[in-house]
PDB file of N, CA, C and O in Angstrom:
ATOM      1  N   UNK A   1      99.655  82.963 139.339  1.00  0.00           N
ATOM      2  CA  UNK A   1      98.275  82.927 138.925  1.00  0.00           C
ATOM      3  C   UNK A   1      97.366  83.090 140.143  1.00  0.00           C
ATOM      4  O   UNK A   1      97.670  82.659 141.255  1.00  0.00           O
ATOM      5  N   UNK A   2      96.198  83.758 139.858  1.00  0.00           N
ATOM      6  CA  UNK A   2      95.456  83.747 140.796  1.00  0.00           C
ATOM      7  C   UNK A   2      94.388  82.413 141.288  1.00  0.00           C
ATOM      8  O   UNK A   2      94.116  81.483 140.529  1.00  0.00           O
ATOM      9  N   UNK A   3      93.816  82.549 142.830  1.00  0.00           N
ATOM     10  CA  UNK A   3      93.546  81.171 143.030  1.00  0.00           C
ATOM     11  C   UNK A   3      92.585  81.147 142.378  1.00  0.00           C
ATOM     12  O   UNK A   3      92.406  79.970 142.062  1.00  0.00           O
ATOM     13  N   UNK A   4      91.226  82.257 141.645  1.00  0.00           N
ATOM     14  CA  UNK A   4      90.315  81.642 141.539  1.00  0.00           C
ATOM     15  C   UNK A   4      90.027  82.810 139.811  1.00  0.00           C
ATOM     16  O   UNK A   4      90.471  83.929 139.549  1.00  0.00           O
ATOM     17  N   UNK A   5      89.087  81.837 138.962  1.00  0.00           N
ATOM     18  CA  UNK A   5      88.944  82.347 137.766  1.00  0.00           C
ATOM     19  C   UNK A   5      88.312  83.680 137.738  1.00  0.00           C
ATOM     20  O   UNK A   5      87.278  83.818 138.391  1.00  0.00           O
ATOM     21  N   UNK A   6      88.842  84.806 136.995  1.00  0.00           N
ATOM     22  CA  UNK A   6      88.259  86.021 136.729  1.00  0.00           C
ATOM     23  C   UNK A   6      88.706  85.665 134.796  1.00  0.00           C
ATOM     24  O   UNK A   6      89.736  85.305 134.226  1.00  0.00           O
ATOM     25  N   UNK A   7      87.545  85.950 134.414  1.00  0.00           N
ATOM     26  CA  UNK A   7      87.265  85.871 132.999  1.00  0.00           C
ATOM     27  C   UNK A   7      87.203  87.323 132.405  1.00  0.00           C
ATOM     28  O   UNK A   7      86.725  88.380 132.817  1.00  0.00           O
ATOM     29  N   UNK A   8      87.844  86.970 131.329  1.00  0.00           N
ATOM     30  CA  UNK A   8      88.049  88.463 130.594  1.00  0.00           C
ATOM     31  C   UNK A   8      87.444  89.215 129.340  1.00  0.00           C
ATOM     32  O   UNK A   8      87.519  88.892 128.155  1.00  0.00           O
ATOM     33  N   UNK A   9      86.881  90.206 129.870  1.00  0.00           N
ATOM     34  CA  UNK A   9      85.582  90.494 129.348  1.00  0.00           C
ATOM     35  C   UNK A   9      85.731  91.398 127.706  1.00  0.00           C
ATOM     36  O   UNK A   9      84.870  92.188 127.318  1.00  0.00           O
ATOM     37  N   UNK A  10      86.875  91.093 127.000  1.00  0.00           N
ATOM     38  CA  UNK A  10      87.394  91.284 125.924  1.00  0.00           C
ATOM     39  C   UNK A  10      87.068  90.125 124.706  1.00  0.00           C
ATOM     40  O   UNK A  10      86.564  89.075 125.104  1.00  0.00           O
ATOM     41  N   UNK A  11      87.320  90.259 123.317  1.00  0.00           N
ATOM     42  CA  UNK A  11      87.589  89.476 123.151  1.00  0.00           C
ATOM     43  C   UNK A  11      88.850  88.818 122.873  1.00  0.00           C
ATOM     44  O   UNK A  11      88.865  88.072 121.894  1.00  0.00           O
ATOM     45  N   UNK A  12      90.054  88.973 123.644  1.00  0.00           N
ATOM     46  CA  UNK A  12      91.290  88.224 124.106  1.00  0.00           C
ATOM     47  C   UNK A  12      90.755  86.755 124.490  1.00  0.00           C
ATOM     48  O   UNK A  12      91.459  85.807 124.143  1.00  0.00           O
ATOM     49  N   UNK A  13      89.314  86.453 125.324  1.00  0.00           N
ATOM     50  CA  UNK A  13      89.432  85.184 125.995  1.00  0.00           C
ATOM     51  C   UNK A  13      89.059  84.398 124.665  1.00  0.00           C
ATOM     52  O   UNK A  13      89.256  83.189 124.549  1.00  0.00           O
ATOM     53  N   UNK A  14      88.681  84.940 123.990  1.00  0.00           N
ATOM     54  CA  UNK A  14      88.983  83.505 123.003  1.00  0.00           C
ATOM     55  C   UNK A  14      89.787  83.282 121.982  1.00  0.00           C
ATOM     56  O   UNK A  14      89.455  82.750 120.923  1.00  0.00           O
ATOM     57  N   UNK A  15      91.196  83.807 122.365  1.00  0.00           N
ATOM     58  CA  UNK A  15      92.126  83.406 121.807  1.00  0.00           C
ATOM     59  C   UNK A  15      92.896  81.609 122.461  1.00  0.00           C
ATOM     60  O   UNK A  15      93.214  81.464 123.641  1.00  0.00           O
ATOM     61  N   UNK A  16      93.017  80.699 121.613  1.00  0.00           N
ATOM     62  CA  UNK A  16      93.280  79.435 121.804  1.00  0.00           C
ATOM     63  C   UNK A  16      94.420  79.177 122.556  1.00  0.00           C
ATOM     64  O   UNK A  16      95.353  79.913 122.236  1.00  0.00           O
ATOM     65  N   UNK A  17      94.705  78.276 123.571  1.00  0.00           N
ATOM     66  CA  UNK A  17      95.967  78.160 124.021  1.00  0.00           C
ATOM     67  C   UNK A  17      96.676  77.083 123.229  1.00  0.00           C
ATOM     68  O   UNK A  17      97.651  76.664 123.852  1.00  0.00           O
ATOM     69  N   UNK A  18      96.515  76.555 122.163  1.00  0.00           N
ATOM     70  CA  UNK A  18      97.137  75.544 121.499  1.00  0.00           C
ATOM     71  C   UNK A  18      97.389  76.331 120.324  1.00  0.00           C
ATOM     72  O   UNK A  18      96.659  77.297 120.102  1.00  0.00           O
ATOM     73  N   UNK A  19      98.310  76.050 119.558  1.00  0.00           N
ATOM     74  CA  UNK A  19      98.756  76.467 118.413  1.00  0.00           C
ATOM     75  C   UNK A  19      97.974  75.417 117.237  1.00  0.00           C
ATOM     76  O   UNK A  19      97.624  74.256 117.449  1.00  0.00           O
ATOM     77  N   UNK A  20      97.862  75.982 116.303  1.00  0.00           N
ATOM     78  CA  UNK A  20      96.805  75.720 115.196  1.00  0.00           C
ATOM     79  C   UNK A  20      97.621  74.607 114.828  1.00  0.00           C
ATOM     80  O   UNK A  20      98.805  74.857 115.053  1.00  0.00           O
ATOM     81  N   UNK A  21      97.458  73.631 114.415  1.00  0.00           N
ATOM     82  CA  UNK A  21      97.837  72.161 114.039  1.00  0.00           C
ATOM     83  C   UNK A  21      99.136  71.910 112.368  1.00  0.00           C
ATOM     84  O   UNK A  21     100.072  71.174 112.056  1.00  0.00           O
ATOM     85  N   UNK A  22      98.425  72.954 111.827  1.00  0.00           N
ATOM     86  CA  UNK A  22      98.890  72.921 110.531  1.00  0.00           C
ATOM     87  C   UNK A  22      99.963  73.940 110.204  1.00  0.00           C
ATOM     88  O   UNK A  22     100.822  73.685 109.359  1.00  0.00           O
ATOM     89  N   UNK A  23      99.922  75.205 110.924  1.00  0.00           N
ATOM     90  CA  UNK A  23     100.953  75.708 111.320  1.00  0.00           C
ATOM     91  C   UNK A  23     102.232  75.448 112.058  1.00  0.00           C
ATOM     92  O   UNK A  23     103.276  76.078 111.892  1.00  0.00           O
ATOM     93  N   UNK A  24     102.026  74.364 112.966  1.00  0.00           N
ATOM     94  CA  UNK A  24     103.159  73.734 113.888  1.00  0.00           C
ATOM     95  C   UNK A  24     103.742  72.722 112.589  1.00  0.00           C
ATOM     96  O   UNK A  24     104.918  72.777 112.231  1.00  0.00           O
ATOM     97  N   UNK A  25     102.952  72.000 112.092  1.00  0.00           N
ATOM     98  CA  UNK A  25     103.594  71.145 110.814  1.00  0.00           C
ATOM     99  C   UNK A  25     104.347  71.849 110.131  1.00  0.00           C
ATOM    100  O   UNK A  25     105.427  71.321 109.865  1.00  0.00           O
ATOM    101  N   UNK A  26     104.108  73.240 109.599  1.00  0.00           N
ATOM    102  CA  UNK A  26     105.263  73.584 108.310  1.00  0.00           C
ATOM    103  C   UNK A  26     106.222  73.949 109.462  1.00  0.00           C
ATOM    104  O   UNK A  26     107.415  73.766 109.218  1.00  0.00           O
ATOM    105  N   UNK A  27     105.833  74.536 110.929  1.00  0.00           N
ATOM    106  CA  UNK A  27     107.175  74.792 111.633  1.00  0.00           C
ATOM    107  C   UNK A  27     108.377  73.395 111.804  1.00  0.00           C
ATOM    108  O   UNK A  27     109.576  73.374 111.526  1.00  0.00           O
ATOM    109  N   UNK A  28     107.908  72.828 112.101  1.00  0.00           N
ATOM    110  CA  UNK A  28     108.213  71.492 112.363  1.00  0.00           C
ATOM    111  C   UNK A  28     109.311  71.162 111.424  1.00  0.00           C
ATOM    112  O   UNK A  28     110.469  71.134 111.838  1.00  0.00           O
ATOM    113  N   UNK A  29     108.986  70.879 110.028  1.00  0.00           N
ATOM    114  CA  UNK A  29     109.434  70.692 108.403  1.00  0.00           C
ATOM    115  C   UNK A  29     110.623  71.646 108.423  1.00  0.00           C
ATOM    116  O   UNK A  29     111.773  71.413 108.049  1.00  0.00           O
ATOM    117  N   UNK A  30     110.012  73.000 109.040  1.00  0.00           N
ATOM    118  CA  UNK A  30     110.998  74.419 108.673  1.00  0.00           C
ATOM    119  C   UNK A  30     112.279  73.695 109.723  1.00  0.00           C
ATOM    120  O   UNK A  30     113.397  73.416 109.291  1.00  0.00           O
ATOM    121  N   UNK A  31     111.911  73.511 110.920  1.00  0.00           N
ATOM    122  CA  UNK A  31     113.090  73.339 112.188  1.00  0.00           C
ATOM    123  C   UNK A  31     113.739  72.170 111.924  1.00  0.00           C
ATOM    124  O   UNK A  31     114.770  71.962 112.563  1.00  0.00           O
ATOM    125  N   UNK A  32     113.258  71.093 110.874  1.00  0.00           N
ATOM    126  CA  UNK A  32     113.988  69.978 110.172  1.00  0.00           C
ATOM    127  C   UNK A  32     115.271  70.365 109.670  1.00  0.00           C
ATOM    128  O   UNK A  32     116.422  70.087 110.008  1.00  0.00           O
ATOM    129  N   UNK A  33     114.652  71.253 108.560  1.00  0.00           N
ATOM    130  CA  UNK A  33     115.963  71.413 107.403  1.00  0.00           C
ATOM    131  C   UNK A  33     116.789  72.329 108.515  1.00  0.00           C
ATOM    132  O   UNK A  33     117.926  71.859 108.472  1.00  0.00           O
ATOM    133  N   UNK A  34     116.783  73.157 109.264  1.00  0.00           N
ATOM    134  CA  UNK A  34     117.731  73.946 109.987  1.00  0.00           C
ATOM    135  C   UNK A  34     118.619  73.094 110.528  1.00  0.00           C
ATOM    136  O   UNK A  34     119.792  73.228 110.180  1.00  0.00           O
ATOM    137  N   UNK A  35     118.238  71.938 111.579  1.00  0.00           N
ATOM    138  CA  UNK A  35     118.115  71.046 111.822  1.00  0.00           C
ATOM    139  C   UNK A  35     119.762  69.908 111.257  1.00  0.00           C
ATOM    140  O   UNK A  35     120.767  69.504 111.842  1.00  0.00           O
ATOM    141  N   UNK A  36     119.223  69.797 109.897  1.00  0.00           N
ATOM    142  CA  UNK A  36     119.820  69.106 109.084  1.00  0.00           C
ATOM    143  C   UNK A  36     121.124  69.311 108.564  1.00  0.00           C
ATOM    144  O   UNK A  36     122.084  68.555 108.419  1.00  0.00           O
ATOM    145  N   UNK A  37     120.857  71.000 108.219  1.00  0.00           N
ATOM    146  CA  UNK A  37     122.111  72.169 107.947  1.00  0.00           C
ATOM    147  C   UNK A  37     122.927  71.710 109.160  1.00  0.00           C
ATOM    148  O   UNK A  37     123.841  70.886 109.133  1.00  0.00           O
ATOM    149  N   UNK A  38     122.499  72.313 110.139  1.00  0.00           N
ATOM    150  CA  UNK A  38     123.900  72.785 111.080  1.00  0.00           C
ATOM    151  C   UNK A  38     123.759  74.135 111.336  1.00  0.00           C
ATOM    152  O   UNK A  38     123.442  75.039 110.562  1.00  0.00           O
ATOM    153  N   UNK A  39     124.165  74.183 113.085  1.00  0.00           N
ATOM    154  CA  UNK A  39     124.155  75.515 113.045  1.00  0.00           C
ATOM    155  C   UNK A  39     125.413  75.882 112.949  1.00  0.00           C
ATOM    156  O   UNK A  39     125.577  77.080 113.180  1.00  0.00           O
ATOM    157  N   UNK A  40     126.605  75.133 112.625  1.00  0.00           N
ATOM    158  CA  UNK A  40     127.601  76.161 112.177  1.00  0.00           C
ATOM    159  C   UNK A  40     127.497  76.540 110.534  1.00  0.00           C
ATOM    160  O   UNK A  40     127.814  77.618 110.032  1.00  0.00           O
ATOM    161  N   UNK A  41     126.999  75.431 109.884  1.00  0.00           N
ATOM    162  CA  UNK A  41     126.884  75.797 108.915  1.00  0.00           C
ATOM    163  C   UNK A  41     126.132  77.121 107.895  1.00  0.00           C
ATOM    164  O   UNK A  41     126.477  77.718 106.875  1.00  0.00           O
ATOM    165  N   UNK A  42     125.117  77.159 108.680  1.00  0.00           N
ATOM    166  CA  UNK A  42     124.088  78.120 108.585  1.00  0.00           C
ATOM    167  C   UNK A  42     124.933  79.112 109.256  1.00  0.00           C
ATOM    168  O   UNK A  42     125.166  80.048 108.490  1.00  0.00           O
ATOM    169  N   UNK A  43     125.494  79.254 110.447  1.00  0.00           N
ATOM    170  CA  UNK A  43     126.388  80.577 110.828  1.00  0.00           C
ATOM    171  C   UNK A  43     127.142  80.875 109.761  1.00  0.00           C
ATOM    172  O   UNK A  43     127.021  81.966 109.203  1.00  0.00           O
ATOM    173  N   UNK A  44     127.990  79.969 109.356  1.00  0.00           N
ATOM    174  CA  UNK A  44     129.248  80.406 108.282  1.00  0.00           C
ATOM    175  C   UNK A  44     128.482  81.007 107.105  1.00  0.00           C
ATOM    176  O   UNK A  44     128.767  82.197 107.239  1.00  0.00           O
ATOM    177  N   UNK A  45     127.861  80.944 106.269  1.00  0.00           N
ATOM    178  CA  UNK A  45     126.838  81.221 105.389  1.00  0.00           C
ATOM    179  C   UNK A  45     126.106  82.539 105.616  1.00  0.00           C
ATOM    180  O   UNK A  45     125.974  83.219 104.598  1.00  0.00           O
ATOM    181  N   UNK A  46     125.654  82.988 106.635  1.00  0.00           N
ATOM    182  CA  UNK A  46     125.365  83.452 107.071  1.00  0.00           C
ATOM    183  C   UNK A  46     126.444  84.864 107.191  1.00  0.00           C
ATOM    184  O   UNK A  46     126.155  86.027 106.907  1.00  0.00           O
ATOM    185  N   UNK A  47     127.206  84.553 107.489  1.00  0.00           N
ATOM    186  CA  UNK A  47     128.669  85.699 108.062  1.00  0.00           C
ATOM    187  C   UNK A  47     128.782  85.741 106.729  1.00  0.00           C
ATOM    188  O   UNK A  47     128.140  86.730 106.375  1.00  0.00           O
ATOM    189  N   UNK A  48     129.388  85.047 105.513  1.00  0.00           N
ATOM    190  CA  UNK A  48     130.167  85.046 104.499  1.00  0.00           C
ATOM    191  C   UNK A  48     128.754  86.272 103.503  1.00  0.00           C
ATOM    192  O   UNK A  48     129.025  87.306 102.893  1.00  0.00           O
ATOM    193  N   UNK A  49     127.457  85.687 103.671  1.00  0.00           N
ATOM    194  CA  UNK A  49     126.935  86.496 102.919  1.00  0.00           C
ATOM    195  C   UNK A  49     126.590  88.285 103.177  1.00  0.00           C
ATOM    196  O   UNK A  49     126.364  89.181 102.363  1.00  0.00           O
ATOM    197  N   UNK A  50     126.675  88.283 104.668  1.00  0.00           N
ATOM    198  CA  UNK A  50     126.674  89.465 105.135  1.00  0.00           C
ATOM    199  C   UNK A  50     128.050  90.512 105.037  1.00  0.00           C
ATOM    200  O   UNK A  50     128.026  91.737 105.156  1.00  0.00           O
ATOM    201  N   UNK A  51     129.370  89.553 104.756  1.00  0.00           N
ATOM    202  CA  UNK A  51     130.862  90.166 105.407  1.00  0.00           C
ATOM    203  C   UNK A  51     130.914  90.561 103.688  1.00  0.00           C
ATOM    204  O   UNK A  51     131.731  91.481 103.730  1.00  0.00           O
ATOM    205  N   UNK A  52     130.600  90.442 102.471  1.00  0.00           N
ATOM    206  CA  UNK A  52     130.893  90.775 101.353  1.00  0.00           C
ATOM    207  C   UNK A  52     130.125  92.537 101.620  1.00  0.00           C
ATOM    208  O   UNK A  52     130.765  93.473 101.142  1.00  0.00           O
ATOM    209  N   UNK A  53     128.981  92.809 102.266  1.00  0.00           N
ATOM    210  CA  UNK A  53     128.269  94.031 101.968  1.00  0.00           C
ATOM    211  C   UNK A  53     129.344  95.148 102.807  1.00  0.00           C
ATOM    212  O   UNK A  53     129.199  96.315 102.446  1.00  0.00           O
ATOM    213  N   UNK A  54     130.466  94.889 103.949  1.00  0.00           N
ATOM    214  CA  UNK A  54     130.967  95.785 104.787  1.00  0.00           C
ATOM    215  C   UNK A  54     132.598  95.818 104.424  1.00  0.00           C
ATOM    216  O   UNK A  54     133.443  96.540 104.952  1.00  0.00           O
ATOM    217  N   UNK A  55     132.775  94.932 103.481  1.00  0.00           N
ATOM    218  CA  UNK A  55     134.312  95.080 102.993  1.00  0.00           C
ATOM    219  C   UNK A  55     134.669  96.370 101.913  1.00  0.00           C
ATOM    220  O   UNK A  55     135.819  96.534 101.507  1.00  0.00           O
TER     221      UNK A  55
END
């Protein structure tokens, strides 16, 4: 980074550096149940539903 502020004369600078509050919640909920699964489980599931389309 540079040492001293140059501001950007777009409107890019007012894009937020925090993620919107209510959006991180359903992520959150979403990374639960993944979470909960398993990631082998979700792998196996995953393979089994894809390996029926190439047999």
């Amino acid at each position: 980074m540079p040492h001293r502020f140059v501001p950007v004369p777009t409107a890019d600078s007012w894009q937020l550096s925090n993620a919107p509050i209510l959006e991180m919640a359903a992520l959150r909920a979403s990374l639960e149940l993944f979470d909960e699964a398993g990631m082998s489980r979700l792998t196996a599931k995953g393979k089994e539903r894809t390996s029926t389309y190439y047999l």
